[in-house]
PDB file of N, CA, C and O in Angstrom:
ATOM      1  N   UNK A   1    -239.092 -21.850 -50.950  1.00  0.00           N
ATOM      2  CA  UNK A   1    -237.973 -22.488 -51.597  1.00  0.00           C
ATOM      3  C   UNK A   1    -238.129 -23.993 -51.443  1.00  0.00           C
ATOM      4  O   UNK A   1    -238.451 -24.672 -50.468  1.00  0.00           O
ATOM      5  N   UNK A   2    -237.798 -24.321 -52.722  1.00  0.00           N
ATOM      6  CA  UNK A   2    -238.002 -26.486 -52.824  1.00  0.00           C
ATOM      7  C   UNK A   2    -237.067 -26.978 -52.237  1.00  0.00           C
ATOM      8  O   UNK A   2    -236.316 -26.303 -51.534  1.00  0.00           O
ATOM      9  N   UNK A   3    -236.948 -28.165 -52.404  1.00  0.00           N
ATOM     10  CA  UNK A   3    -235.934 -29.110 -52.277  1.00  0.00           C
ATOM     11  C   UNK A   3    -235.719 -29.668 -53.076  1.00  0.00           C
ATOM     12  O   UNK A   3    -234.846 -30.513 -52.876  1.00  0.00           O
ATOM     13  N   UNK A   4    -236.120 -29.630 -54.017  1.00  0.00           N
ATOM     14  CA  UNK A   4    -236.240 -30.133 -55.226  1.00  0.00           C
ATOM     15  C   UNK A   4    -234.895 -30.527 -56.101  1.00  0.00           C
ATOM     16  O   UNK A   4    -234.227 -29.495 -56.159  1.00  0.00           O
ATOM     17  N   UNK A   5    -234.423 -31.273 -56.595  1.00  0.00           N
ATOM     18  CA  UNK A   5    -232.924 -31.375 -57.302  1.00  0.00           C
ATOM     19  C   UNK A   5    -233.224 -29.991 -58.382  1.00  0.00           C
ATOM     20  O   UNK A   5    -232.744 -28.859 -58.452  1.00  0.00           O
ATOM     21  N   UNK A   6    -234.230 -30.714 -59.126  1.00  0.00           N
ATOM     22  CA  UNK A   6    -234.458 -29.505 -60.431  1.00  0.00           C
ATOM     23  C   UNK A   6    -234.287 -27.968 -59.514  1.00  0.00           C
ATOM     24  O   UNK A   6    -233.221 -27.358 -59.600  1.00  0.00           O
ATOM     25  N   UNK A   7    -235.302 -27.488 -58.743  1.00  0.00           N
ATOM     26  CA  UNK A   7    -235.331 -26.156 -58.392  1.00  0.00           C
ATOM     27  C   UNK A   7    -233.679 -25.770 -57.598  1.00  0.00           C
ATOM     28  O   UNK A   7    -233.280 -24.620 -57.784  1.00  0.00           O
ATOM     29  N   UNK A   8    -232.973 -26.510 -56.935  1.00  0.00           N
ATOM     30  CA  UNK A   8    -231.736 -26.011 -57.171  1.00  0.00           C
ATOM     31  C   UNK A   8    -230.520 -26.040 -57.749  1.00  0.00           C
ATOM     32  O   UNK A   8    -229.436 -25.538 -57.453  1.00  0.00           O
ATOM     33  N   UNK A   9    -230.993 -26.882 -58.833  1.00  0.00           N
ATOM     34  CA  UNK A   9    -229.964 -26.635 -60.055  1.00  0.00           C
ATOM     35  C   UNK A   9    -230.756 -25.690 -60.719  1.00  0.00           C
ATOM     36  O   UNK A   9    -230.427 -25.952 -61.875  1.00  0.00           O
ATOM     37  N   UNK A  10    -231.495 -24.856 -60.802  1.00  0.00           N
ATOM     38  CA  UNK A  10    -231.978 -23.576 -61.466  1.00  0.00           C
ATOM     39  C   UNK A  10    -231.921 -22.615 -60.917  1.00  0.00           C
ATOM     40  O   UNK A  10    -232.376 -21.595 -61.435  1.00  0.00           O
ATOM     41  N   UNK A  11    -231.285 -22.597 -59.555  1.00  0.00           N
ATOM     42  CA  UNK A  11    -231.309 -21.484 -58.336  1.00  0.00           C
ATOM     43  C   UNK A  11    -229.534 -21.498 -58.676  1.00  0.00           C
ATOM     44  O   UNK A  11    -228.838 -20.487 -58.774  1.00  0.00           O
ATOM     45  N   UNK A  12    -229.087 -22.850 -58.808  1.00  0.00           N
ATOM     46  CA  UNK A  12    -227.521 -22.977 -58.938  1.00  0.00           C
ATOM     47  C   UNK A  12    -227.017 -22.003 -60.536  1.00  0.00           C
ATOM     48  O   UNK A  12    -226.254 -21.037 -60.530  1.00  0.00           O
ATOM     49  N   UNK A  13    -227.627 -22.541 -61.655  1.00  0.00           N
ATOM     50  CA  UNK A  13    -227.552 -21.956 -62.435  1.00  0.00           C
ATOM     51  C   UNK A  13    -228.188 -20.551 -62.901  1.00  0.00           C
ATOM     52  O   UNK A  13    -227.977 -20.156 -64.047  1.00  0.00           O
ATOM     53  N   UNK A  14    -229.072 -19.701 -61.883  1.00  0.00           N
ATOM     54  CA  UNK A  14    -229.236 -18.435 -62.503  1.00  0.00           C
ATOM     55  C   UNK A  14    -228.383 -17.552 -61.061  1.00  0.00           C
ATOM     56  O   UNK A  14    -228.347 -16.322 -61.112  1.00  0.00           O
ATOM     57  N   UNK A  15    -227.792 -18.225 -59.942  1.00  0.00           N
ATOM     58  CA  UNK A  15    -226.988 -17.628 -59.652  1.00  0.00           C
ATOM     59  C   UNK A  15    -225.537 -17.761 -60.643  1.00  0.00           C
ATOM     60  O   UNK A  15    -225.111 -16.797 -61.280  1.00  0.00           O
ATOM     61  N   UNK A  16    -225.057 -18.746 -60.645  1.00  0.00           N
ATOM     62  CA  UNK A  16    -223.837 -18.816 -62.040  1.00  0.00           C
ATOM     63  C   UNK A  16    -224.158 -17.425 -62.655  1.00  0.00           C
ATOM     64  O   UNK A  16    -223.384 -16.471 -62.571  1.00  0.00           O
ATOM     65  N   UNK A  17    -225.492 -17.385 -63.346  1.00  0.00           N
ATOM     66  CA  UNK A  17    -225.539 -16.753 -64.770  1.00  0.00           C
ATOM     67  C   UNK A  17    -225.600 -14.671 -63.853  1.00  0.00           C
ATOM     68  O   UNK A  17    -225.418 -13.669 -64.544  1.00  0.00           O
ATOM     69  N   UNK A  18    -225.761 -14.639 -62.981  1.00  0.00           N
ATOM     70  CA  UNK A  18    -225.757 -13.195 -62.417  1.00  0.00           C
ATOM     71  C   UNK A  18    -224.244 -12.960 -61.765  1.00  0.00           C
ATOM     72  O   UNK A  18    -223.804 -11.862 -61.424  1.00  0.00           O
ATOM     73  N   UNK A  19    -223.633 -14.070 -61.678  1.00  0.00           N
ATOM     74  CA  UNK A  19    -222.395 -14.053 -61.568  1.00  0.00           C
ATOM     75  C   UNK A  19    -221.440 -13.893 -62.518  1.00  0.00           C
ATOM     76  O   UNK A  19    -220.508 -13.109 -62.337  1.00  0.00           O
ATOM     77  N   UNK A  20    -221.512 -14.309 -63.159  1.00  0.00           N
ATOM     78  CA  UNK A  20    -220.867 -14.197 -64.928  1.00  0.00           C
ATOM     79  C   UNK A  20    -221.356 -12.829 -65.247  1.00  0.00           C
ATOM     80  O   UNK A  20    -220.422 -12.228 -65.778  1.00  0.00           O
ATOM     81  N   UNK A  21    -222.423 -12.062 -65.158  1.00  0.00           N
ATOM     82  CA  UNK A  21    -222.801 -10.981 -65.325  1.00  0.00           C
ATOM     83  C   UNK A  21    -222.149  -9.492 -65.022  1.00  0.00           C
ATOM     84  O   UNK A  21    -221.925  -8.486 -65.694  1.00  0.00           O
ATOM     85  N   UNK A  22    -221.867 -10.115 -62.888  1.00  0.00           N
ATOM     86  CA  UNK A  22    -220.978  -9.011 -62.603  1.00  0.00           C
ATOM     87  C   UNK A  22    -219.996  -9.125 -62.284  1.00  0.00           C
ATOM     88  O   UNK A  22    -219.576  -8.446 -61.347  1.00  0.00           O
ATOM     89  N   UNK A  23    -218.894 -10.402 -63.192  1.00  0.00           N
ATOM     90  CA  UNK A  23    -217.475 -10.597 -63.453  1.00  0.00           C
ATOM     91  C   UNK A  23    -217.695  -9.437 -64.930  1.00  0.00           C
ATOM     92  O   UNK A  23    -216.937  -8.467 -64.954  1.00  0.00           O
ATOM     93  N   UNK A  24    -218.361  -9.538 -65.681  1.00  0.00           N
ATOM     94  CA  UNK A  24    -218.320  -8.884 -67.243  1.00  0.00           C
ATOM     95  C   UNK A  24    -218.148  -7.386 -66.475  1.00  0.00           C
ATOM     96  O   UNK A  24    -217.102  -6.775 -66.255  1.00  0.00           O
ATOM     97  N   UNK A  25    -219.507  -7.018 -66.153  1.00  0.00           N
ATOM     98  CA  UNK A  25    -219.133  -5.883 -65.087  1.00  0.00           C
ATOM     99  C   UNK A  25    -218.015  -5.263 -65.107  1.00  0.00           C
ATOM    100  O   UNK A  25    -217.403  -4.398 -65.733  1.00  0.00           O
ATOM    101  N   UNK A  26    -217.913  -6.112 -64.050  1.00  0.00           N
ATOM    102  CA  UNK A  26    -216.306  -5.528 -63.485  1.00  0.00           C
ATOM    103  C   UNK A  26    -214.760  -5.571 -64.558  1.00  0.00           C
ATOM    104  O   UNK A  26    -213.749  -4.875 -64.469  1.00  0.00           O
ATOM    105  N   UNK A  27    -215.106  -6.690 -65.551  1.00  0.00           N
ATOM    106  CA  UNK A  27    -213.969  -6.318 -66.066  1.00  0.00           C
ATOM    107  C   UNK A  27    -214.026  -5.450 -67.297  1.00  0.00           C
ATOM    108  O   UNK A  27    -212.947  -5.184 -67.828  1.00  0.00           O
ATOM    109  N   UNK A  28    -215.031  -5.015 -67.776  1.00  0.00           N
ATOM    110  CA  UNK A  28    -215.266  -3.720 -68.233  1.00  0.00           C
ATOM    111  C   UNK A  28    -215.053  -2.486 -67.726  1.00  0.00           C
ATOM    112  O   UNK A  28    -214.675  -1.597 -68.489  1.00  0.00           O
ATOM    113  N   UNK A  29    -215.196  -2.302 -66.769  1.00  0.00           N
ATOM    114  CA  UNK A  29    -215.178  -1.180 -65.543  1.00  0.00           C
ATOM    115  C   UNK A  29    -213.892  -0.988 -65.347  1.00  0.00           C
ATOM    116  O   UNK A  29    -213.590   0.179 -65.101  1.00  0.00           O
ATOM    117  N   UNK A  30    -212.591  -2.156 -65.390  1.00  0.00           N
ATOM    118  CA  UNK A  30    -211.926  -2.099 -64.697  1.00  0.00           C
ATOM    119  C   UNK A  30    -210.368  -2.074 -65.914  1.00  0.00           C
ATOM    120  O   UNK A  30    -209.169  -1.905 -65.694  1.00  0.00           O
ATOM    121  N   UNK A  31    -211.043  -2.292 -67.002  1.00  0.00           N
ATOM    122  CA  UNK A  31    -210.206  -1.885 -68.259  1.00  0.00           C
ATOM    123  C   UNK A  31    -209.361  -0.685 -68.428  1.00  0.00           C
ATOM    124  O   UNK A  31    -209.799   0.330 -67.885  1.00  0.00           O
ATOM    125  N   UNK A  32    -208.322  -0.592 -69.021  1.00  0.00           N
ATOM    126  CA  UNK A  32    -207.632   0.524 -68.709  1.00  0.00           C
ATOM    127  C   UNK A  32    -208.278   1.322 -69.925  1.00  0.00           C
ATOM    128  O   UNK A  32    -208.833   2.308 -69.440  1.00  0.00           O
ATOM    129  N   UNK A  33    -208.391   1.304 -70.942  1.00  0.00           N
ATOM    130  CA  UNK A  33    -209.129   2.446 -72.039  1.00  0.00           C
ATOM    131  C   UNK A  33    -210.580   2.634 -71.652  1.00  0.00           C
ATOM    132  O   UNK A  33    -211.108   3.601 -72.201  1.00  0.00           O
ATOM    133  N   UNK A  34    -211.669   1.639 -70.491  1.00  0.00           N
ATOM    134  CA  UNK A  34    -212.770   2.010 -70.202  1.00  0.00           C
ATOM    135  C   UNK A  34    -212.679   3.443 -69.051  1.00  0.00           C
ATOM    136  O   UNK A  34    -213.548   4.281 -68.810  1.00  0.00           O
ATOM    137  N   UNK A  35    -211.088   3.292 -68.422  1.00  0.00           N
ATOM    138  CA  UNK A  35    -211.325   4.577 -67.652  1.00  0.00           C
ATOM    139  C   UNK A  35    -210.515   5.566 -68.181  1.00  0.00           C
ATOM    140  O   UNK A  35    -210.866   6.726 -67.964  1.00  0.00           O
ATOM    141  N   UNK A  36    -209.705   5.408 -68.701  1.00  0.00           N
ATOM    142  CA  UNK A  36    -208.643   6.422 -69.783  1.00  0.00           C
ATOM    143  C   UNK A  36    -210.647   7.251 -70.543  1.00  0.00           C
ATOM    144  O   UNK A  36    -211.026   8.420 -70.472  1.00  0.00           O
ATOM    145  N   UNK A  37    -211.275   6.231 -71.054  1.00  0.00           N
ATOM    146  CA  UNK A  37    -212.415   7.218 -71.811  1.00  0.00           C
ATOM    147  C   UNK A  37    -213.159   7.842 -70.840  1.00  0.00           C
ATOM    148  O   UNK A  37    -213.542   8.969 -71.155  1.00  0.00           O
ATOM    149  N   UNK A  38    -213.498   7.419 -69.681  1.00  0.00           N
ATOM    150  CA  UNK A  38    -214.438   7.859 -68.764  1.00  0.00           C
ATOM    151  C   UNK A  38    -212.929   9.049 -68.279  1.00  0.00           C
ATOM    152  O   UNK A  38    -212.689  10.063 -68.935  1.00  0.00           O
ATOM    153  N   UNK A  39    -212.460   8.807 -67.584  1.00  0.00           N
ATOM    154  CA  UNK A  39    -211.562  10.570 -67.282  1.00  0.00           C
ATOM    155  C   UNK A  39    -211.248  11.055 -68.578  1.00  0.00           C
ATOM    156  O   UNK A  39    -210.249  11.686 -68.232  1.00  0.00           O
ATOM    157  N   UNK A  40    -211.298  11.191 -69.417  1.00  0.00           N
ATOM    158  CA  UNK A  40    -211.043  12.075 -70.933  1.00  0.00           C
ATOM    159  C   UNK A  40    -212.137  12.692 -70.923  1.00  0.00           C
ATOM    160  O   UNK A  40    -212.082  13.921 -70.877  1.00  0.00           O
ATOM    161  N   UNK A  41    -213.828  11.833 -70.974  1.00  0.00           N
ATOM    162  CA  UNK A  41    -215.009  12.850 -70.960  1.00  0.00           C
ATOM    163  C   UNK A  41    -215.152  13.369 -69.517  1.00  0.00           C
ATOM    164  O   UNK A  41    -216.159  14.078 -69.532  1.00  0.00           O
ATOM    165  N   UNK A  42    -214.739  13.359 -68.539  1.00  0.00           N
ATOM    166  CA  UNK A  42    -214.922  14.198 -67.291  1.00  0.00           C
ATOM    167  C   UNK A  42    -214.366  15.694 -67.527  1.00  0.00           C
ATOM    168  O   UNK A  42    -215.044  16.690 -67.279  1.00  0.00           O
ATOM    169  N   UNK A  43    -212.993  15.736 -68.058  1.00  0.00           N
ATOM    170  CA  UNK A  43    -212.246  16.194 -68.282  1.00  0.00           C
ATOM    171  C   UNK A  43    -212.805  17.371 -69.295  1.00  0.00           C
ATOM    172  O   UNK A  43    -212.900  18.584 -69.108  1.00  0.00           O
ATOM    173  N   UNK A  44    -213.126  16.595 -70.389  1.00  0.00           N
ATOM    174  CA  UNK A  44    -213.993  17.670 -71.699  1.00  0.00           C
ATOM    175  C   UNK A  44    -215.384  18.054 -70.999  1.00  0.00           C
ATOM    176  O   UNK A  44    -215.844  19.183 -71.172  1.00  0.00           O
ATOM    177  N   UNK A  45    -216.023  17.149 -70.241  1.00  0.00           N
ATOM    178  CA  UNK A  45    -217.246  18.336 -69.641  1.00  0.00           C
ATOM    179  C   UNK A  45    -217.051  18.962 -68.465  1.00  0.00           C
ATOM    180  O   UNK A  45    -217.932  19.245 -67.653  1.00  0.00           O
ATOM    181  N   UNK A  46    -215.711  19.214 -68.358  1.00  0.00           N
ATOM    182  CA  UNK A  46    -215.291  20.503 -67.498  1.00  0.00           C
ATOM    183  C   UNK A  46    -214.884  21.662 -68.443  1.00  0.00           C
ATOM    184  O   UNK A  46    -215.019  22.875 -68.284  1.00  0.00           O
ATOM    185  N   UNK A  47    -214.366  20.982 -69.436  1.00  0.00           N
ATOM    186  CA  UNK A  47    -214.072  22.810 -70.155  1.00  0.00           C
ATOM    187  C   UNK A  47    -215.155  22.524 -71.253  1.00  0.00           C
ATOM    188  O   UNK A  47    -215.048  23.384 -72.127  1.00  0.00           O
ATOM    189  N   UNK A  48    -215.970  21.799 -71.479  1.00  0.00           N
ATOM    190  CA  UNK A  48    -216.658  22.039 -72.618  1.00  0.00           C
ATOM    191  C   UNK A  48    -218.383  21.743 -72.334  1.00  0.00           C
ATOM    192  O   UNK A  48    -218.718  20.650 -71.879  1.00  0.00           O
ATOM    193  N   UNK A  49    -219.179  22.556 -72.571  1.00  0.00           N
ATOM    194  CA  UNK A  49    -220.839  22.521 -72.183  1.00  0.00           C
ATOM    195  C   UNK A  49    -221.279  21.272 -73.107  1.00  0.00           C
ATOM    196  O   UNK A  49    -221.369  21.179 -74.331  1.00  0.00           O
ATOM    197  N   UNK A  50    -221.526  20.319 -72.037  1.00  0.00           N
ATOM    198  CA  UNK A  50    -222.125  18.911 -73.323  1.00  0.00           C
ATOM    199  C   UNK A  50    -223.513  19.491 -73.574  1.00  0.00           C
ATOM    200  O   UNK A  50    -223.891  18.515 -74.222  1.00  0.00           O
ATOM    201  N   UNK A  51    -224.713  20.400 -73.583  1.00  0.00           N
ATOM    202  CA  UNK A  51    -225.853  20.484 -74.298  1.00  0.00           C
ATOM    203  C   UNK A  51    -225.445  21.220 -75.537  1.00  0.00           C
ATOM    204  O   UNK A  51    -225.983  20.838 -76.576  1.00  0.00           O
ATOM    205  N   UNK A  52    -224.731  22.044 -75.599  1.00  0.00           N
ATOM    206  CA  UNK A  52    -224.367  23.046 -76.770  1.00  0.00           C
ATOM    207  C   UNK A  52    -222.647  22.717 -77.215  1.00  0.00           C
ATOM    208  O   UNK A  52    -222.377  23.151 -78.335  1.00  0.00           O
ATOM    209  N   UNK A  53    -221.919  22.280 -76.762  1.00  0.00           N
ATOM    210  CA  UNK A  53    -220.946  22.009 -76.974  1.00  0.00           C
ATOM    211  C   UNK A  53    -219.827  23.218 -77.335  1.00  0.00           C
ATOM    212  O   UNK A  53    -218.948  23.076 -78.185  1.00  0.00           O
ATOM    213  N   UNK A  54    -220.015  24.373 -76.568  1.00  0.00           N
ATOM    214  CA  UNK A  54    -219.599  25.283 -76.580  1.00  0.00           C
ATOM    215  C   UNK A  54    -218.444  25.399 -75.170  1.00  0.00           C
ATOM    216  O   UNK A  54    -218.710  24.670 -74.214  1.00  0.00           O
ATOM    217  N   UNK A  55    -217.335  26.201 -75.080  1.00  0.00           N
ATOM    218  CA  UNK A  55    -216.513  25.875 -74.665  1.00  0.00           C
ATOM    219  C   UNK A  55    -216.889  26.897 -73.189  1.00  0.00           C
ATOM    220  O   UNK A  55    -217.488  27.963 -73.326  1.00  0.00           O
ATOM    221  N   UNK A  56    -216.476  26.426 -71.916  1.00  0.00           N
ATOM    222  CA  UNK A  56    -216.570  26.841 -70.608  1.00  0.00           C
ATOM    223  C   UNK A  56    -215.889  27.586 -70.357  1.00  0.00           C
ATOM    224  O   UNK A  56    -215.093  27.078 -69.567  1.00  0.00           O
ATOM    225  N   UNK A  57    -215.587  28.832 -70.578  1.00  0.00           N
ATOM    226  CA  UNK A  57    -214.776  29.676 -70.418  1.00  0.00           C
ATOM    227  C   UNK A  57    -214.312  30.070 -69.384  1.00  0.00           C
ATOM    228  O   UNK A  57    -213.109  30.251 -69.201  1.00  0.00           O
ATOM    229  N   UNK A  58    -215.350  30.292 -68.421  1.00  0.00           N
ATOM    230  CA  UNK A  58    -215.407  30.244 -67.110  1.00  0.00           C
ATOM    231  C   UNK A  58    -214.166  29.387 -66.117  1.00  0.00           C
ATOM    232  O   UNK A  58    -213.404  29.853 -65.270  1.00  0.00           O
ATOM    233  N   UNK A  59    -214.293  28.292 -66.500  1.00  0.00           N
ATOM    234  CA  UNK A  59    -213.645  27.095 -65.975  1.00  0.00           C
ATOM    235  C   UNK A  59    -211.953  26.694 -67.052  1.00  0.00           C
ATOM    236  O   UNK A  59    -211.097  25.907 -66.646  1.00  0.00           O
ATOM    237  N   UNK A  60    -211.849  27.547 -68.547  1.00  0.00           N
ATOM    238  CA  UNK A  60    -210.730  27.785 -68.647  1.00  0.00           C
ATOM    239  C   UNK A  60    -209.854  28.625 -68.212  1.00  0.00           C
ATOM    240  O   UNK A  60    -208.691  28.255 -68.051  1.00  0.00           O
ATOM    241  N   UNK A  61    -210.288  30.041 -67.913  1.00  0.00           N
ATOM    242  CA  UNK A  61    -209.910  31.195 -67.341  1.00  0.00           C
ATOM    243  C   UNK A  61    -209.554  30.422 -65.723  1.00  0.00           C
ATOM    244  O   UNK A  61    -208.383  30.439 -65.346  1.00  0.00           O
ATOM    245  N   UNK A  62    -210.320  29.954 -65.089  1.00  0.00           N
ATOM    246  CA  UNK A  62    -209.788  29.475 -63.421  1.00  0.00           C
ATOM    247  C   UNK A  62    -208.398  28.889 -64.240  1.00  0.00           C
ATOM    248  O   UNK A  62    -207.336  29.392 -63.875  1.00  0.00           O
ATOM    249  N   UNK A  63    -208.336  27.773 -65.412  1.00  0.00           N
ATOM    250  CA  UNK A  63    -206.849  26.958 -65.132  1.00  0.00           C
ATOM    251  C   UNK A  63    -206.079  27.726 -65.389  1.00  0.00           C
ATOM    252  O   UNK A  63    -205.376  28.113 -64.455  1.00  0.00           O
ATOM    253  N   UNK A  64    -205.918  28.123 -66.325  1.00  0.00           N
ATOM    254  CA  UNK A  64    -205.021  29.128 -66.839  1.00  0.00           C
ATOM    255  C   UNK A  64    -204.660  29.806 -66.017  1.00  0.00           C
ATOM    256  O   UNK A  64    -203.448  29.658 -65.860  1.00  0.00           O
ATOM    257  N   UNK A  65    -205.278  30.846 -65.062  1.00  0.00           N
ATOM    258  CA  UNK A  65    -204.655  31.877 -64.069  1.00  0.00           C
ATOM    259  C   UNK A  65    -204.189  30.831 -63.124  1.00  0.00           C
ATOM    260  O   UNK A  65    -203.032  31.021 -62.748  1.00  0.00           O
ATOM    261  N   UNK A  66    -204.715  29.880 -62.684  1.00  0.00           N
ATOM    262  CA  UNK A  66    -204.083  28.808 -61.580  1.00  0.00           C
ATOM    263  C   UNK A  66    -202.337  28.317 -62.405  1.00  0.00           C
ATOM    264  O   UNK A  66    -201.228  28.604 -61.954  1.00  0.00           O
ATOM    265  N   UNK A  67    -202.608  27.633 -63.516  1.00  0.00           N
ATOM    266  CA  UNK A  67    -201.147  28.288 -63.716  1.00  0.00           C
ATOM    267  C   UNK A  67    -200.161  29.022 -64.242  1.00  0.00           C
ATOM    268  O   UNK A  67    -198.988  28.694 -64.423  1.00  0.00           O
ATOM    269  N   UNK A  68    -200.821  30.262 -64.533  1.00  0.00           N
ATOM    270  CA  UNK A  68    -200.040  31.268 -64.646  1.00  0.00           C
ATOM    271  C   UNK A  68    -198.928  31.585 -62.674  1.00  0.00           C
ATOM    272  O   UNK A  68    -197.801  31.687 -62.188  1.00  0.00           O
ATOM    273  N   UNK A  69    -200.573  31.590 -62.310  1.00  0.00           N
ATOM    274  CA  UNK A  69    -199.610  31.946 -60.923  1.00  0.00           C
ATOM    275  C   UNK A  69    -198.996  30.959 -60.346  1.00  0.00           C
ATOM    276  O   UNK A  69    -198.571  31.381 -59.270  1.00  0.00           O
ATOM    277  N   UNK A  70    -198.750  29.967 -60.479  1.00  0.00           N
ATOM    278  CA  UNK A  70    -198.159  28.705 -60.134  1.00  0.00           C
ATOM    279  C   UNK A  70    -196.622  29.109 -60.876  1.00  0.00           C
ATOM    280  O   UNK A  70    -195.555  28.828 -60.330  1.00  0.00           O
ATOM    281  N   UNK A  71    -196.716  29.794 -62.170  1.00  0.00           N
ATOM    282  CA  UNK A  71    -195.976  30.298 -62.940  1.00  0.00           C
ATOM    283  C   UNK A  71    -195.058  30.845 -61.936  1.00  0.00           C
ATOM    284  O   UNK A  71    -194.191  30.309 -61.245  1.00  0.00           O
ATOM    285  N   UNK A  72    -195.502  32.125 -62.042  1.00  0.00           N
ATOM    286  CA  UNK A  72    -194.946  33.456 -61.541  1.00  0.00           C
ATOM    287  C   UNK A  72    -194.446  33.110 -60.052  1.00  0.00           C
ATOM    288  O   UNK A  72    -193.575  33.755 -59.466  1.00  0.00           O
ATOM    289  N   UNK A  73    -194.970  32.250 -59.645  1.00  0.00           N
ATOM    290  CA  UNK A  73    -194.927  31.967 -57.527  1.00  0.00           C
ATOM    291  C   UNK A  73    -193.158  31.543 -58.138  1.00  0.00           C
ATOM    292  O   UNK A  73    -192.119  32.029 -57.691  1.00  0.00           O
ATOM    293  N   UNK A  74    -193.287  30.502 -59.269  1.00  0.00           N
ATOM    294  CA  UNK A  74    -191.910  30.037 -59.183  1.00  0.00           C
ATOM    295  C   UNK A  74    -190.922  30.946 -59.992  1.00  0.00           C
ATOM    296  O   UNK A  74    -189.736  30.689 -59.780  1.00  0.00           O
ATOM    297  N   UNK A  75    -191.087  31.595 -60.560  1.00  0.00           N
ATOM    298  CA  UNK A  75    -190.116  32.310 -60.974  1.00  0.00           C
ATOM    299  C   UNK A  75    -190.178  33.397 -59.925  1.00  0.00           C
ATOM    300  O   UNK A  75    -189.304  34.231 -60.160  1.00  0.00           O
ATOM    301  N   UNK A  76    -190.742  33.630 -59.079  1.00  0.00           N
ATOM    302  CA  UNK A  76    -190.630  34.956 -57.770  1.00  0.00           C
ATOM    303  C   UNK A  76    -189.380  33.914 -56.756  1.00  0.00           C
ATOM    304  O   UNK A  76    -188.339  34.172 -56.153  1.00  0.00           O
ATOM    305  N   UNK A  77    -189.958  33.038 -56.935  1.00  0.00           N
ATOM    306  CA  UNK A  77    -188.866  32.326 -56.071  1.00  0.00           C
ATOM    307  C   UNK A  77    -187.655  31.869 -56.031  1.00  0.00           C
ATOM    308  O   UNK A  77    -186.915  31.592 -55.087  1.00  0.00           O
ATOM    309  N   UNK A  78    -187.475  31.796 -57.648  1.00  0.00           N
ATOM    310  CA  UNK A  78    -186.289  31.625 -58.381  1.00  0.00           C
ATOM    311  C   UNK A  78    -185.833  32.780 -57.987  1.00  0.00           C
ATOM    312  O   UNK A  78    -185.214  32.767 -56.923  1.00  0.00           O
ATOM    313  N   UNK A  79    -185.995  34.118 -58.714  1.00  0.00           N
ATOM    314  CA  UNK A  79    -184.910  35.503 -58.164  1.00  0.00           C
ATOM    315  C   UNK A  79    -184.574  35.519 -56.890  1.00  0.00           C
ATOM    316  O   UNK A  79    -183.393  35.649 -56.569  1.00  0.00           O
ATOM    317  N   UNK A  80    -185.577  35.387 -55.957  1.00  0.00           N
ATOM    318  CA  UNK A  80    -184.532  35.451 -54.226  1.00  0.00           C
ATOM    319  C   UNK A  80    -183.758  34.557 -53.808  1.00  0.00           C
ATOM    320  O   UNK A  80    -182.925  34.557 -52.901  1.00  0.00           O
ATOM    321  N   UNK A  81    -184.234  33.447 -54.851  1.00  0.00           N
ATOM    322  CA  UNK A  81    -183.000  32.262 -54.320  1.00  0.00           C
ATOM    323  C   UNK A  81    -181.815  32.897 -54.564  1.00  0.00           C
ATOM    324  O   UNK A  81    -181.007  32.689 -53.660  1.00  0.00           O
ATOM    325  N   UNK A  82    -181.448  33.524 -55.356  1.00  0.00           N
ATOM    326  CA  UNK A  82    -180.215  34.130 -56.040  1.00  0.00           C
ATOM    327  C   UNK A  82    -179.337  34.954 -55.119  1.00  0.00           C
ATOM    328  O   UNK A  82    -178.319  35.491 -55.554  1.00  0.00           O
TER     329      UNK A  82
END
């Protein structure tokens, strides 16, 4: 490393410029529709196969019975309250 005026105003300015880089970064990242889209596709490649785009049945059948019985727990609980 120089001492050079020039070599650290070029050390000054390509740190600036990697800095400006991961401010963009981050405020992309940190956008509310950049993560609204990123959890929407988490979401669809849980019930949906991204190579074939065919639907996970597997993994609809778990929600569904999760709340069905989430269902039923509360209406079982509703009648004895009574």
């Amino acid at each position: 490393m120089s001492n050079q005026p020039s070599d650290i105003e070029r050390e000054i300015e390509e740190t600036r410029e990697r800095l400006a880089g991961t401010i963009d970064q981050l405020l992309y990242r940190s956008h509310p529709k950049t993560i609204i889209g990123r959890e929407v596709a988490q979401v669809k490649a849980y019930y949906v196969d991204p190579t074939t785009g065919e639907p996970r049945t597997d993994n609809i059948l778990k929600t569904v019975g999760g709340v069905v019985g989430v269902v039923a727990f509360f209406v079982v609980l509703r009648k004895l309250a009574r």
